[in-house]
Backbone as a ProteinNet text record, in pm:
[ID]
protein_1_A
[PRIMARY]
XXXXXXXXXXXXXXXXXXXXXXXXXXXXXXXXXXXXXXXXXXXXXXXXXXXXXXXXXXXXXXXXXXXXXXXXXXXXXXXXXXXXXXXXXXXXXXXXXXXXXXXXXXXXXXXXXXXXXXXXXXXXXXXXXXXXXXXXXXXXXXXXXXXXXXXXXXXXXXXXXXXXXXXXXXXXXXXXXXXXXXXXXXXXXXXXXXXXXXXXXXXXXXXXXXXXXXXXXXXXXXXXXXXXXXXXXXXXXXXXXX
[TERTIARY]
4330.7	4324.9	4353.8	4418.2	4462.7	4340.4	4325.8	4206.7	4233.3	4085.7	4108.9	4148.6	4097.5	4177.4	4356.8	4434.7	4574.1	4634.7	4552.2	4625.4	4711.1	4835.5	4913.5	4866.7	4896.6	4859.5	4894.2	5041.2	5045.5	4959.2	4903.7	4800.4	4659	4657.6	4496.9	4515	4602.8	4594.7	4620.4	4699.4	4689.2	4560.6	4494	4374	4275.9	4268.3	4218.7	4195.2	4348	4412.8	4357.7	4370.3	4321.7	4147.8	4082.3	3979.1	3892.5	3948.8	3911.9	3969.2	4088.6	4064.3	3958.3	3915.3	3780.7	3703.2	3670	3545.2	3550.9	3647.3	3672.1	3663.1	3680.9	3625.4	3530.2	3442.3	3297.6	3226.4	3312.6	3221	3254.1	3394.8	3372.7	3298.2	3256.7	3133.4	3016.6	2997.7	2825.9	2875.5	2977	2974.8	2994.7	3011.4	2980.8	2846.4	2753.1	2590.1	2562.6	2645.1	2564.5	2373.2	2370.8	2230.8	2163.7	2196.7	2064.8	1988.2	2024	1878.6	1845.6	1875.9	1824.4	1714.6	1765.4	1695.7	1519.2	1602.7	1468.5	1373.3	1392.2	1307.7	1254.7	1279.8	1236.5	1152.9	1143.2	1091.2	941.9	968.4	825.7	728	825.7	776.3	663.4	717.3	632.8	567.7	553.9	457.8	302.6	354.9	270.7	189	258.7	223.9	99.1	139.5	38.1	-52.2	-45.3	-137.9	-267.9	-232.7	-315.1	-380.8	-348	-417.5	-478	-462	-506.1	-651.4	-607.7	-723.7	-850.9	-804.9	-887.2	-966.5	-888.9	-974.4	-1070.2	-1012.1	-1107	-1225.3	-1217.6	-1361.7	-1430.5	-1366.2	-1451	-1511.5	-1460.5	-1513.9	-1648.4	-1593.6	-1782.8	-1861.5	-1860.1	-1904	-2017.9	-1925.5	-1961.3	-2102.3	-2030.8	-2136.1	-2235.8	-2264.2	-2368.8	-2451.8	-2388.8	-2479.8	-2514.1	-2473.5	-2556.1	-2623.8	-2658.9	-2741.3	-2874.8	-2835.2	-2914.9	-3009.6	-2941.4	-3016.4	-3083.2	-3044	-3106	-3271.1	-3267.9	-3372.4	-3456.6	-3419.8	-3504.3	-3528	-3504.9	-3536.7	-3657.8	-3667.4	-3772.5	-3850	-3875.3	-3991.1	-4031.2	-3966.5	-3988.7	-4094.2	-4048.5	-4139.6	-4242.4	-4237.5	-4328.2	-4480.6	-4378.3	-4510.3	-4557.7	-4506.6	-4542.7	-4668.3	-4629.9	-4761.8	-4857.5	-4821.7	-4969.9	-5036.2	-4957.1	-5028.4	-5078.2	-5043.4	-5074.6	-5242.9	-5274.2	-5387.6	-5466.2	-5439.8	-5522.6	-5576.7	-5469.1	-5516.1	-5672.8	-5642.1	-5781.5	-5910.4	-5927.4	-6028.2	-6070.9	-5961.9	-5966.7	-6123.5	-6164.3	-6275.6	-6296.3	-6144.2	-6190.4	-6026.3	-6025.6	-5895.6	-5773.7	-5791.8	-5733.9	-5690.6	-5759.8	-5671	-5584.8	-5621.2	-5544.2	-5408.4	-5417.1	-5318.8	-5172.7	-5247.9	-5208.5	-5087.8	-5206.9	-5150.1	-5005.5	-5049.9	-4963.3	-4790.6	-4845.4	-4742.5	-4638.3	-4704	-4670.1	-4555.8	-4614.9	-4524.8	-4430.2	-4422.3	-4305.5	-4193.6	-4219.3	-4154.7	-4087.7	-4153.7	-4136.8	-3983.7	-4035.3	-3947.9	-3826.4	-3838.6	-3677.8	-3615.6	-3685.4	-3597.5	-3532.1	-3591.8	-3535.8	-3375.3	-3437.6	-3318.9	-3189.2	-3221.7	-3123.1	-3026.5	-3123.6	-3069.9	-2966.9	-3035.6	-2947.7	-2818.6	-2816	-2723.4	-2600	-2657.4	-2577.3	-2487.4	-2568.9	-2549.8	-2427.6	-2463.3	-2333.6	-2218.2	-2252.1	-2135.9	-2047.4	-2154.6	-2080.6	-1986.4	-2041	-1995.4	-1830.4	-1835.7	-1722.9	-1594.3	-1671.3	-1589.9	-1498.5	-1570.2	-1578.9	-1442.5	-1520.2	-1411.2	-1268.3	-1275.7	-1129.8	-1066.8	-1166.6	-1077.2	-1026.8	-1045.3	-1073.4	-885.8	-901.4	-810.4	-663.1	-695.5	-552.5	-584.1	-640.9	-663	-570.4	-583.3	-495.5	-363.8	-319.3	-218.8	-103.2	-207	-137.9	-101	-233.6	-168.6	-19.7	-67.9	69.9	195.3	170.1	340	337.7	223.7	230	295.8	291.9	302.8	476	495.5	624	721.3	674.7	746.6	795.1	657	650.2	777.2	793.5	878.2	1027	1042.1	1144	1204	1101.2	1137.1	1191.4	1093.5	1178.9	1267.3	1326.1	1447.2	1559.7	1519	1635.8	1619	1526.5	1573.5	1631.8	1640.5	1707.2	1874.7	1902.5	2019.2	2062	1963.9	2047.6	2062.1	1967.6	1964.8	2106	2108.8	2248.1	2385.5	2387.4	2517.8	2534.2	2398.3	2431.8	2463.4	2420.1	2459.7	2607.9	2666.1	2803	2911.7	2811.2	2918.6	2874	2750.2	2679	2807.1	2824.9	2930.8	3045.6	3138.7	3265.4	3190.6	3105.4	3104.9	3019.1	2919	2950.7	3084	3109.9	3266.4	3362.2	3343.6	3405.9	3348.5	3194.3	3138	3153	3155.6	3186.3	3363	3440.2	3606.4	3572.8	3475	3472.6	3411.5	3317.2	3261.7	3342.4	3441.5	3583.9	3683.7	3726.2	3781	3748.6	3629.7	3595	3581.3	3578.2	3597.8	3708.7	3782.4	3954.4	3963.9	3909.8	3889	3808	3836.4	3811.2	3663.5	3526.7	3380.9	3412.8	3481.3	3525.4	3535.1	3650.8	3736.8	3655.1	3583.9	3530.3	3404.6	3297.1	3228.8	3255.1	3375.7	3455.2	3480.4	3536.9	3566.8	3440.1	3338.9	3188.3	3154.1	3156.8	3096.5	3184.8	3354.1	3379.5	3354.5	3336.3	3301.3	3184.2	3096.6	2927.8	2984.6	3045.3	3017.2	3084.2	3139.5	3215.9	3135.7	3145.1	3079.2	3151.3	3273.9	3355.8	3419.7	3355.5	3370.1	3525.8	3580.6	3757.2	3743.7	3753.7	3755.3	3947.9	4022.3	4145	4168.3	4343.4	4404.9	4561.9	4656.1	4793.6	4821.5	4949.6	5011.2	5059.2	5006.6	5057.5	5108.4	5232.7	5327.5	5298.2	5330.8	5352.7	5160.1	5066.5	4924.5	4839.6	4756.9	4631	4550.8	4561.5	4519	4354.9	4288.2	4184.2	4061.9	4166.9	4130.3	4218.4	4378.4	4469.2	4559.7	4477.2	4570.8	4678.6	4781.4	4938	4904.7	5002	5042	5198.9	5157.6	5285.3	5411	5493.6	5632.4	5619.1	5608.3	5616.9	5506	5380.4	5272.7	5276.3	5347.7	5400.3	5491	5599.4	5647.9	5575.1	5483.7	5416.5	5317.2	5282.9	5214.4	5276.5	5405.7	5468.8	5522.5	5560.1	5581.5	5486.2	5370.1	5262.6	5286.1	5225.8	5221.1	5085.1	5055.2	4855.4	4805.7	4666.8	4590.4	4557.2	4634.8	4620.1	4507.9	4421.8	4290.1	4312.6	4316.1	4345	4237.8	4353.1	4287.1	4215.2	4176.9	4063.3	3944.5	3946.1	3880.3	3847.6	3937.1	3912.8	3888.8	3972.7	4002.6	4129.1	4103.3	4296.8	4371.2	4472.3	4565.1	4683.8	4725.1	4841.5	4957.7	5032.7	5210.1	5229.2	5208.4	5211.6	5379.1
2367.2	2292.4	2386.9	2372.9	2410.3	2462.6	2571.2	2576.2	2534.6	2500.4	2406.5	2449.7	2626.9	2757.4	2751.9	2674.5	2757.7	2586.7	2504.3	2333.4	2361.7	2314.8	2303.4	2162.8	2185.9	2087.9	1923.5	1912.5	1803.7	1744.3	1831.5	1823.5	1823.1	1846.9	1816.1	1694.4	1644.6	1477.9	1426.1	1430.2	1362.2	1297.1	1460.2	1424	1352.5	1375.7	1299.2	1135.7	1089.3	1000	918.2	995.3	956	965.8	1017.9	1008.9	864.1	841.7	736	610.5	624.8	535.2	475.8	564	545.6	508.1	593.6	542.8	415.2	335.5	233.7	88.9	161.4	91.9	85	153.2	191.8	97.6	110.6	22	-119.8	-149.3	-291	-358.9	-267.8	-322.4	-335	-240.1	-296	-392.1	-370.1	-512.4	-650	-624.2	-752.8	-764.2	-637.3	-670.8	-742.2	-733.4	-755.9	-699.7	-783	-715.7	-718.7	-791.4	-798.5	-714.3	-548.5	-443.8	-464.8	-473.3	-481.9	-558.3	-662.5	-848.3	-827.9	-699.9	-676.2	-589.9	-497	-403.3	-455.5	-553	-607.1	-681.9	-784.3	-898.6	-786.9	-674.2	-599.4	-529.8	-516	-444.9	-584.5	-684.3	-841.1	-830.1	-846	-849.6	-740.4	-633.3	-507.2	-583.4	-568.6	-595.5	-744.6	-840.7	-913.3	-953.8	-845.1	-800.1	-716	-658.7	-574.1	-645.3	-739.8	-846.3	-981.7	-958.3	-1085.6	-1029.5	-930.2	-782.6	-760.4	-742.8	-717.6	-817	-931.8	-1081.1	-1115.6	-1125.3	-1140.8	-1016.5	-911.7	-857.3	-887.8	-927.4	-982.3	-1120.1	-1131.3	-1309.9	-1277.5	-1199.6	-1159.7	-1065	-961.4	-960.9	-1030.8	-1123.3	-1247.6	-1351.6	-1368.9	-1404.9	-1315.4	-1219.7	-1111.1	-1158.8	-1171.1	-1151.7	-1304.7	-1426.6	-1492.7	-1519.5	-1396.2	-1462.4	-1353	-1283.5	-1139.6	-1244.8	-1297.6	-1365.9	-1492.1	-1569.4	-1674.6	-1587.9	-1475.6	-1400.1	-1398.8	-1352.9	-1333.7	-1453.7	-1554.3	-1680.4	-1720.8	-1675.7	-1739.7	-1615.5	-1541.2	-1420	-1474.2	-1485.2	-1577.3	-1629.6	-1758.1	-1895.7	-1872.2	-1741.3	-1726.5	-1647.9	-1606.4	-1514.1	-1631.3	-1717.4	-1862	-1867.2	-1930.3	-1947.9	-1899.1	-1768	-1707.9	-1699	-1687.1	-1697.4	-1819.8	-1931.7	-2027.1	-2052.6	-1980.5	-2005	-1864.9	-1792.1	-1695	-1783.1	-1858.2	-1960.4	-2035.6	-2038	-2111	-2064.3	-1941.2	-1854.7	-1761.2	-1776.1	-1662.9	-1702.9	-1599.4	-1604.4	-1627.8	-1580.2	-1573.9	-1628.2	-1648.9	-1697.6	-1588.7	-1444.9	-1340.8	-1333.2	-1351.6	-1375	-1471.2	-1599.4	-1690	-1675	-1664.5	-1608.1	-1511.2	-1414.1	-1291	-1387.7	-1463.8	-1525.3	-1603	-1660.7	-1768.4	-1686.3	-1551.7	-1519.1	-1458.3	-1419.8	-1398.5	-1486.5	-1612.4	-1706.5	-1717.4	-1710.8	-1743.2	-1661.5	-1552.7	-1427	-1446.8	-1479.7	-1536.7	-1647.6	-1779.3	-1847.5	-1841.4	-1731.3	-1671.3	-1631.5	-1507	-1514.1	-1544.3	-1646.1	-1811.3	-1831.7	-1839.3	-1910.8	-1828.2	-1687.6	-1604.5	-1598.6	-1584.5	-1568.4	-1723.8	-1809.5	-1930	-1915.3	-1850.7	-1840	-1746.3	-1665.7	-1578.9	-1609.5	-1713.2	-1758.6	-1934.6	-1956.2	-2032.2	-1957.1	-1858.3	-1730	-1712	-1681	-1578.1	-1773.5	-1870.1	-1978.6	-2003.1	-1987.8	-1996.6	-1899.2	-1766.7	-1661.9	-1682.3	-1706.7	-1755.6	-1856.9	-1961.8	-2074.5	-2032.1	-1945.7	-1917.7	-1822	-1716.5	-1630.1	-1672.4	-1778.9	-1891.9	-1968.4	-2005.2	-2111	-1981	-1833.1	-1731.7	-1693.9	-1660.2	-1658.9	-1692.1	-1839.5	-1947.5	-1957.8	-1950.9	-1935.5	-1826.4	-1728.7	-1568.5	-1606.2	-1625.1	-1668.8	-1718.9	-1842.9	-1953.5	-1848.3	-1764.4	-1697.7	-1591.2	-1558.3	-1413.1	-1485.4	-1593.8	-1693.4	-1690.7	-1743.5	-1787.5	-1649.9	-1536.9	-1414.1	-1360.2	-1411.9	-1372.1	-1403.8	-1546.8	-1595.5	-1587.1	-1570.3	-1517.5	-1412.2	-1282.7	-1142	-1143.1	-1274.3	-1257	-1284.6	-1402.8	-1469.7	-1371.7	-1306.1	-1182	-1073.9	-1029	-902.7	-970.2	-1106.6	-1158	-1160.9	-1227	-1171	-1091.2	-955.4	-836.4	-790.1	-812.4	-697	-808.2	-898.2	-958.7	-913.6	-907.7	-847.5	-700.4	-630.5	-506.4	-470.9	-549.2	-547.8	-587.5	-650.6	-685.9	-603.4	-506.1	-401.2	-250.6	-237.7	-113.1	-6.5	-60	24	50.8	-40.8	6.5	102.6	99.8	157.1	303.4	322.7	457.5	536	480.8	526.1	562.1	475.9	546.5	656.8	639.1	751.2	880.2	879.4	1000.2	1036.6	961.6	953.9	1021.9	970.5	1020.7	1164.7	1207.1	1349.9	1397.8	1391.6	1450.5	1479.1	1414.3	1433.4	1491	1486.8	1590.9	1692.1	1734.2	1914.3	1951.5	1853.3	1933.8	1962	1898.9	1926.9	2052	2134.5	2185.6	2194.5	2291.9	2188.3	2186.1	2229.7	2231	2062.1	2068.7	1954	1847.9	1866.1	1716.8	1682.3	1818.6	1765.6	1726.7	1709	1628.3	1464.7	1466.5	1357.6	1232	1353.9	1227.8	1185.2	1298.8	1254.8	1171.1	1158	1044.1	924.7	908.2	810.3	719	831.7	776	728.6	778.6	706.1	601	508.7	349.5	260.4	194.5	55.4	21.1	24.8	1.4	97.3	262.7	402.9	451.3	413.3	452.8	579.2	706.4	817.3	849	831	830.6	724.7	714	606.8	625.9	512.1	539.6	486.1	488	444.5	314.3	195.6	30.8	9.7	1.3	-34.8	20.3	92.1	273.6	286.1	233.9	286.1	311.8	346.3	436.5	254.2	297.6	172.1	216	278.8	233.9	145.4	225.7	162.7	105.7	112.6	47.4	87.6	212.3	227.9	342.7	246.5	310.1	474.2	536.3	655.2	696	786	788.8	872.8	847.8	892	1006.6	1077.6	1289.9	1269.9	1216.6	1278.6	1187.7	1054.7	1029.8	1116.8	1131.3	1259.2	1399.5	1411.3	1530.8	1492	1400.9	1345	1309.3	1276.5	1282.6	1356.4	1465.5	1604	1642.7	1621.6	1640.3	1825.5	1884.6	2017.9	2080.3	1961.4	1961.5	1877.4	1898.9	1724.4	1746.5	1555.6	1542.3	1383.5	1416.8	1307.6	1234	1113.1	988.4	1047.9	1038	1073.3	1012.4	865	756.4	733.8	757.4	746.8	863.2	957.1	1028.3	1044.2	982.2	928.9	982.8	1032.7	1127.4	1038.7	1074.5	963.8	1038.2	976	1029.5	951.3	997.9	861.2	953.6	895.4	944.8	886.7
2718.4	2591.2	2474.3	2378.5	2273.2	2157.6	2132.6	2039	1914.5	1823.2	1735.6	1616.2	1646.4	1513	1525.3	1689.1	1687.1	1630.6	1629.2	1601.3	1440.1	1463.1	1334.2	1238.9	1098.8	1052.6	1109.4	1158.6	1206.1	1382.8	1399.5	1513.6	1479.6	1320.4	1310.3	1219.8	1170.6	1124.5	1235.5	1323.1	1443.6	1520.8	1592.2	1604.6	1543.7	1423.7	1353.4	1312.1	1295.6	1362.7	1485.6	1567.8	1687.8	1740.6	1651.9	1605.6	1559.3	1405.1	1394.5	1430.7	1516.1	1571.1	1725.3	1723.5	1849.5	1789.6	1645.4	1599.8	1536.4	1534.4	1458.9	1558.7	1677.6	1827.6	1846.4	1777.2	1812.4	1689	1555.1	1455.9	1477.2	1591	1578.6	1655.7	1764.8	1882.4	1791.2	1728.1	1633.1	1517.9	1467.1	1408.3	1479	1592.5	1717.4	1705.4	1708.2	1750.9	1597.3	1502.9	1322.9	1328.7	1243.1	1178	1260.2	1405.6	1448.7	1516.3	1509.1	1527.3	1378.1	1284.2	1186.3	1134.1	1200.5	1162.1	1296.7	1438	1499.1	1457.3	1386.5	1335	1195.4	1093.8	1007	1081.9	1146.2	1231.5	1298.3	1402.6	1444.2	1305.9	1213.5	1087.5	1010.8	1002.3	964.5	1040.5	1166.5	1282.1	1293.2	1269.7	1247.6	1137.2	1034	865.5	897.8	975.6	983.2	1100.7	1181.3	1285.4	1248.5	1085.8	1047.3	983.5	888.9	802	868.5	1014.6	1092.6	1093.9	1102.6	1201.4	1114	996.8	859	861.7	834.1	764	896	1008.3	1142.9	1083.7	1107	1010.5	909.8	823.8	708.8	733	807.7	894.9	936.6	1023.9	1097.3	999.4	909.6	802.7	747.7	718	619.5	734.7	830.4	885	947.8	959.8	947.8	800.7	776.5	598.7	581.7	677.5	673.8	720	863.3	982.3	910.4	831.1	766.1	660.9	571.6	458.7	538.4	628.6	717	793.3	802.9	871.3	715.6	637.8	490.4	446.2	448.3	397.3	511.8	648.2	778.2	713.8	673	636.9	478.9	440.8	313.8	307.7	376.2	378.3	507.6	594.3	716.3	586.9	482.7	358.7	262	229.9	152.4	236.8	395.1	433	464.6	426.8	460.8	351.5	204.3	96.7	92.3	175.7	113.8	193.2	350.6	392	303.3	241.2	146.3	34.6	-20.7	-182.1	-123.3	-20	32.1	22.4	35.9	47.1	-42.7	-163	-282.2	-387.9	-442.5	-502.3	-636.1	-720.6	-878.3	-911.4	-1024.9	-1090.4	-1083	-1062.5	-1034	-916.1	-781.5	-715.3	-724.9	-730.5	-712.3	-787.3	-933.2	-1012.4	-923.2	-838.5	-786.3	-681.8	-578.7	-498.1	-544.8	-646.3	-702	-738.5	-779.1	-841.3	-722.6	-604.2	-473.4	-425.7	-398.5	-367.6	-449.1	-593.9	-694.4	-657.9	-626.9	-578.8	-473.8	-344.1	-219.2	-239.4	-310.6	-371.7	-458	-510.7	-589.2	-452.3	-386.6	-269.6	-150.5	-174.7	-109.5	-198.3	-259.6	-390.9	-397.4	-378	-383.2	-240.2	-110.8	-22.2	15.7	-31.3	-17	-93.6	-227.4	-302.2	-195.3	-174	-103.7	39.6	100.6	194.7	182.6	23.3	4.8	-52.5	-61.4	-154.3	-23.2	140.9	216.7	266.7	269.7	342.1	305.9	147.5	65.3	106.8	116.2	133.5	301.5	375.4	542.4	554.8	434.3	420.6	401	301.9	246.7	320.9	401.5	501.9	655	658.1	764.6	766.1	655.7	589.9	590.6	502.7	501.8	654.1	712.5	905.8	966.1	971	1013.1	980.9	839.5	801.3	840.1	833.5	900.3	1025.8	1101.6	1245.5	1287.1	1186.2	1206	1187.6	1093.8	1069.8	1167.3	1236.8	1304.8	1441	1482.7	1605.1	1614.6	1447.6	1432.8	1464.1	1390.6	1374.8	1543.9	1563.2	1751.8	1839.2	1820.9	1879.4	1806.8	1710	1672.6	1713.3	1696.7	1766	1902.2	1989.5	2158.8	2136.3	2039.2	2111.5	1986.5	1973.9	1871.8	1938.9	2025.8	2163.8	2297	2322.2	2405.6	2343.5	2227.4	2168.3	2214.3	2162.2	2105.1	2296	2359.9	2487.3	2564.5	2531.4	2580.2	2548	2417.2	2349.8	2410.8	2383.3	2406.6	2577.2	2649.2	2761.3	2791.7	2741.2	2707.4	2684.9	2578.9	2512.7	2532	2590.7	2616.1	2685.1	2828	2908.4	2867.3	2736.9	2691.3	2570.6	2492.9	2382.2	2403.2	2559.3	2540	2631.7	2647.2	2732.2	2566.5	2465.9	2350.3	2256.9	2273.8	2269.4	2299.4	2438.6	2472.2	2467.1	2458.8	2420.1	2279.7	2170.3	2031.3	1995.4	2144.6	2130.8	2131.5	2247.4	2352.2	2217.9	2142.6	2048	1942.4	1889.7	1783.6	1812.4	1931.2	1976.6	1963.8	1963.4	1927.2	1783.9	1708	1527.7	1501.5	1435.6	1380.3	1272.4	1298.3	1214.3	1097	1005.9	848.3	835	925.9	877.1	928	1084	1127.4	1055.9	994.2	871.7	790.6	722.7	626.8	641.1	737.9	806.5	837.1	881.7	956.9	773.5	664.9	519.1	488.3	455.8	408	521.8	646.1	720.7	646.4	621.5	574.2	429.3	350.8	266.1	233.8	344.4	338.1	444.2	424	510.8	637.8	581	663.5	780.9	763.3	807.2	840.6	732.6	747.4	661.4	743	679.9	686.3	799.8	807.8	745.4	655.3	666.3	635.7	658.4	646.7	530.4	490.3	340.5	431	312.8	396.1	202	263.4	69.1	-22.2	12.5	-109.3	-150.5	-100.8	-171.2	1.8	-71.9	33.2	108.4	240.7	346.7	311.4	224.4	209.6	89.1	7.8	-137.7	-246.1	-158.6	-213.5	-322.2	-355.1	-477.7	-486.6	-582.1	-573.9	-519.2	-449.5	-459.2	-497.7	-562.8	-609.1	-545.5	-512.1	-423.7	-416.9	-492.4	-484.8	-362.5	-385.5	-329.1	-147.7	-158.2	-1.2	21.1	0.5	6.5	74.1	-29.3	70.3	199.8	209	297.6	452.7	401.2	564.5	553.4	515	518	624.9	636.8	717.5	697.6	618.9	582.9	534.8	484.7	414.7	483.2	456.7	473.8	301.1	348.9	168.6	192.4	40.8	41.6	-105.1	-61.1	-147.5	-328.6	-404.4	-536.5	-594.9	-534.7	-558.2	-492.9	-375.5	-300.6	-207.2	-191.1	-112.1	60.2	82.2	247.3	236.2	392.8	458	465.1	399.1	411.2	514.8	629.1	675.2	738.7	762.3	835.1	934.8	1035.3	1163.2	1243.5
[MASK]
++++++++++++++++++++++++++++++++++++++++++++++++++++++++++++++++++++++++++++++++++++++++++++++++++++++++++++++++++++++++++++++++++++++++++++++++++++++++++++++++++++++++++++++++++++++++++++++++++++++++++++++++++++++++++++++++++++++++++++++++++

C-alpha cells in the first residue's frame, strides 16, 4: 500500500473522494433509523424522570399517613387523660383542685382539636398526592409502552441495516488510513459541522455542490487542475472534479 506521506495531491482528493462517499452510505443508513435512538433515549429519560416522582410522592403518601396513625394515637391518650380527670373531678376536695382538674381537660381538649386539625391537613395532603400519583402513573404506563414499541422499531431497522453499515464502517476505517491525520482531521471537522456531513464536494454548474455558491472560473480552473486541495470560500468544504 502506498504511504499516505508519498500520495500526490490528486490521490489525496481522490481518497478523499472516495471517503465520503462511504461515509455518506453510512449517514444514509441512520437517516433510515431517523430520530428514533433519539425519540428512545428521550422516552427512558421521561421514564427515569417519573419513576423518581412516582417514588417520592409514594413516600410522602405513607408519611402522611404515619402522621395520621401518630395524631390518631394522641387523640386515644387524649381522651384516655379526659377520663381519668374526669374520675379525679369526683373526689377532689377544694375549688383548687377542681379548677386544676378542669383546666387539665381544657388542655387535653385543644389537643384533640389540634390533632384532628392535623389529621384533616395530612387527609388533604394524601388526597392530592393520591390524585398527581395516579396521574404520573397513567403517563409513566403510557411512556412505558411507547418505549417498547420504539426499541421494537429501532432493534428492527437496525437489524436490517446493522450488517451492511458496519461492513461500511470498517470500508470507512480502511480508507482513512490512506489519508493522511492533518488532512483526515480536517475532513471528520468539516463533516461535524453540517447536518448533512458533506465534508467533500464537486462543482454541479460552475458553484460548490455544497453550499451552492458561484465559483468563479480562475478558481475551477485551479481545482481540476487538481494541484491543491482547494476549500469552498463560503463554506469551506473540499471541493474537487474528479
Amino acid at each position: 500500500m502506498v504511504k499516505a506521506k508519498e500520495l500526490t495531491v490528486e490521490e489525496k482528493l481522490t481518497a478523499l473522494n472516495e471517503l465520503q462517499k462511504i461515509d455518506s452510505k453510512i449517514d444514509e443508513i441512520k437517516v433510515l433509523r431517523g430520530e428514533l435512538p433519539m425519540e428512545v433515549k428521550d422516552l427512558e429519560d421521561e421514564i427515569e424522570g417519573l419513576t423518581i416522582r412516582t417514588t417520592k410522592l409514594e413516600r410522602e403518601i405513607q408519611e402522611w399517613e404515619t402522621s395520621i396513625t401518630n395524631n390518631q394515637n394522641a387523640i386515644k391518650d387524649a381522651q384516655n387523660q379526659i377520663a381519668k380527670y374526669n374520675e379525679q373531678s369526683k373526689q377532689v376536695r377544694n375549688d383548687r383542685e377542681y379548677d386544676a382538674i378542669i383546666k387539665s381537660i381544657e388542655l387535653q381538649n385543644l389537643e384533640i382539636q389540634l390533632c384532628e386539625k392535623k389529621i384533616r391537613d395530612a387527609n388533604n395532603k394524601i388526597k392530592e398526592r393520591r390524585a398527581y400519583y395516579e396521574e404520573s402513573m397513567k403517563k409513566l404506563e403510557k411512556k412505558q409502552k411507547a418505549l417498547v414499541d420504539k426499541k421494537e422499531e429501532l432493534t428492527k431497522i437496525t437489524a436490517e441495516t446493522q450488517i451492511e453499515e458496519e461492513k461500511l464502517e470498517k470500508k470507512s476505517a480502511s480508507q482513512g488510513k490512506k489519508i493522511e491525520d492533518r488532512l483526515l482531521q480536517a475532513y471528520k471537522r468539516i463533516r461535524n459541522n453540517y447536518k448533512n456531513g458533506l465534508a467533500v464536494v464537486t462543482i454541479e454548474r460552475d458553484s460548490c455542490g455544497g453550499c451552492f455558491a458561484k465559483i468563479p472560473p480562475q478558481r475551477q480552473l485551479e481545482i481540476r487542475q487538481r494541484k491543491r486541495i482547494i476549500a469552498c470560500e463560503h463554506c469551506g468544504r473540499i471541493v474537487v472534479e474528479l
